[in-house]
N, C-alpha and C positions, 0 to 999 in steps of 0.2 A: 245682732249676731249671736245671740245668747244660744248654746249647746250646736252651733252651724256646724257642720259635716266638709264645708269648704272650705278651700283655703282663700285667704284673706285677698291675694289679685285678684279672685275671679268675683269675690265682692265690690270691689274698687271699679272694676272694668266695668260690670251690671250697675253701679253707680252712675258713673260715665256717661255709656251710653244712654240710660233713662233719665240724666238731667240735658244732657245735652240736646237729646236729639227735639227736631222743631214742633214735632207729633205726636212723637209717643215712638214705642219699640216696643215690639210683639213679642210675647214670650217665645215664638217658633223662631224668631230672629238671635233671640238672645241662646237658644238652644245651641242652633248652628256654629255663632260666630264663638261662645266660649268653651263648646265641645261637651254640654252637658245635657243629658233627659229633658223630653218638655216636661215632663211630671216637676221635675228639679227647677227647671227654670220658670216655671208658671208660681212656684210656690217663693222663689226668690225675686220675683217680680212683684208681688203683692207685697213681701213686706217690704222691701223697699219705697211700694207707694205707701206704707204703713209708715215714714220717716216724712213723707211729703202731707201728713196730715194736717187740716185749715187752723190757723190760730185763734184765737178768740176775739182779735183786733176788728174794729166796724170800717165798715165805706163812710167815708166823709162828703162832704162838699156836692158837686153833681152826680147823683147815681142814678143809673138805671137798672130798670127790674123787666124781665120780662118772662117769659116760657116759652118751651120748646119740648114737640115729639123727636123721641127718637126710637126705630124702629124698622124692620122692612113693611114690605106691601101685603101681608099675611091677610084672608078675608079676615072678617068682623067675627065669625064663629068657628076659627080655625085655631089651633093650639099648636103652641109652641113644641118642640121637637124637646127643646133643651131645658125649660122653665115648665114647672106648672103652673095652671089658668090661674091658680090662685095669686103670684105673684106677677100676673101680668094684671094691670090696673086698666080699667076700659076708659078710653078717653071720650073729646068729642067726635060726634059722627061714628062713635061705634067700635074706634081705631082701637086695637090692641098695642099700642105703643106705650112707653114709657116716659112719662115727663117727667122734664127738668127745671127749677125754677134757679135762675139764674140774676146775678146781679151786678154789675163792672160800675165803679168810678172812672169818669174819665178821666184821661191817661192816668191810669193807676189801676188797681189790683180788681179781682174777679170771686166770686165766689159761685157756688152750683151745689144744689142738693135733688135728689129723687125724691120726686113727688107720690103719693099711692094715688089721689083724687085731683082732679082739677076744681078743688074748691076754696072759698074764699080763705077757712081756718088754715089748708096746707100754705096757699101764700103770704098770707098775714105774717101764720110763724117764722117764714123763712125770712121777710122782710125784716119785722122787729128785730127778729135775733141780730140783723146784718148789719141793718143800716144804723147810724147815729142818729138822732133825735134830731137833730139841728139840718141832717141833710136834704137836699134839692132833693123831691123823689120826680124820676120822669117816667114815663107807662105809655101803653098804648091805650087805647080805650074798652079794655078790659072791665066791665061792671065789678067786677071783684076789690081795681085799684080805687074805689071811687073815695068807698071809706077810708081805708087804708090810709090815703093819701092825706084824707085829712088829720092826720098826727106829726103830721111834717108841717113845716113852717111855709112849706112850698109845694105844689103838687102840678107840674104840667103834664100833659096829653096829648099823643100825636093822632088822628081818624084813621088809621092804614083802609079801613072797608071804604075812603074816601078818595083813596090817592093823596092821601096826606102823610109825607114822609118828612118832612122837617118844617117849625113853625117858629116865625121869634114875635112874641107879642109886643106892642108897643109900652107895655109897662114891667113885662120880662127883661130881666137881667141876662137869662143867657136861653140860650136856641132850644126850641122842647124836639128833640130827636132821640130814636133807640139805637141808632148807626153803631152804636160803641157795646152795646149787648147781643145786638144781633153780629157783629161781627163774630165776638164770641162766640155765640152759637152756632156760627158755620166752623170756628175751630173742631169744638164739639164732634159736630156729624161728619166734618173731613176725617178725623183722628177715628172714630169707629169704620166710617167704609171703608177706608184707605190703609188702617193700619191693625188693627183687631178684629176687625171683621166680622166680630159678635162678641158680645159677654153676656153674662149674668144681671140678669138685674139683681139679684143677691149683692152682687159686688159694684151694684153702680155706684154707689157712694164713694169709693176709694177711687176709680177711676174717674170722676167727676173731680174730684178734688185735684186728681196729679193735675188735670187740664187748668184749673183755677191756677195752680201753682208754679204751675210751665207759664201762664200767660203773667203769673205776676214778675217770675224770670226775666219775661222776654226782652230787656234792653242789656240783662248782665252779658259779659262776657262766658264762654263754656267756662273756662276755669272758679271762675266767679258762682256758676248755678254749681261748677262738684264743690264747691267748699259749702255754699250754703245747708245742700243737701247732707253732709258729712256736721254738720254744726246740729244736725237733729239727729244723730245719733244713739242719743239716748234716750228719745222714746222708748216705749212700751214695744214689746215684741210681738210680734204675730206668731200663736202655733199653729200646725197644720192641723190640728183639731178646733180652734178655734175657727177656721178660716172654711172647712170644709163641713162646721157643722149646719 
């Protein structure tokens, strides 16, 4: 709130509703209901995902990793209206979409970062950063996780190009399935068509994160996510020069 031009409810309320709600809340939402500019509420939307930033804590135990586009149906050599070509990353099959590489413990917390390439180095890094050394890693059959995988203690593999959607080996401890990261990623792409409707990939990173941290939420009670969200605080602040540069 450092040099804010608001007064303190209408911070508390924009609190509120961006911890509570089950998807996320449009800055055109938060305009209307608190009576303030989208310029105003766009730039008080972000820093408040600026208090929703990921901790440095790792996924333990059984984790999944996986990717995901996200994007519309734009041709292969069409340019974005709102991004330049430069920040749209080409994926596979040509797709001008943006990837995510994503990571969920089951029943437990989530994590997602933008990816520039779909290459082995971008997933590595997100992995190592993420997971613990000790943990279960599960993948799809991604040639990328192959290596990877082998720095875990564990490494299972579902065939999805097989119709292989869940697998328990007879010398596996626990079921090799993505159910629990793919869920996640359908949070994801509900939360941008349903409620954003577009952003930046400039600012994917932040709104990747609020999703991570909404889903790590998701058993508190509402009052339970505005106090967590009110306990980071004192982060670091967002300027609008920082945000817009």
């Amino acid at each position: 709130m450092e040099r804010t031009h608001l007064p303190l409810p209408t911070w508390f309320m924009a609190i509120y509703l961006i911890a509570t709600s089950s998807k996320g809340v449009s800055a055109m939402v938060i305009s209307r209901q608190l009576g303030i500019s989208y310029k105003t509420a766009w730039f008080l939307c972000h820093r408040i995902r600026q208090l929703l930033a990921d901790d440095d804590s790792t996924l333990k135990g059984i984790v999944e990793v996986d990717e995901t586009y996200i994007g519309g149906k734009r041709g292969r050599d069409a340019k974005s209206k709102h991004d330049s070509d430069d920040d749209q990353p080409k994926g596979r099959g040509g797709s001008r979409k943006m990837m995510a590489v994503t990571a969920v413990e089951r029943d437990g917390n989530a994590k997602a970062r933008r990816g520039r390439t779909h290459s082995e180095r971008t997933i590595a890094g997100a992995v190592f950063d993420w997971l613990d050394r000790d943990a279960v890693h599960v993948t799809d059959e991604l040639p990328a996780y192959r290596w990877i995988g082998k720095r875990f203690p564990a490494h299972l593999r579902v065939n999805h190009s097989k119709g292989e959607w869940s697998r328990r080996d007879p010398l596996a401890v626990v079921c090799a399935h993505t159910n629990s990261v793919e869920s996640f990623n359908a949070t994801i792409k509900r939360a941008i068509a349903g409620v954003w409707q577009w952003f930046s990939i400039k600012h994917a990173d932040r709104y990747l994160r609020e999703l991570a941290v909404r889903w790590d939420m998701r058993r508190m009670s509402r009052m339970e996510r505005f106090d967590a969200v009110l306990g980071s605080m004192f982060a670091l602040s967002l300027s609008w020069r920082a945000l817009t540069a």
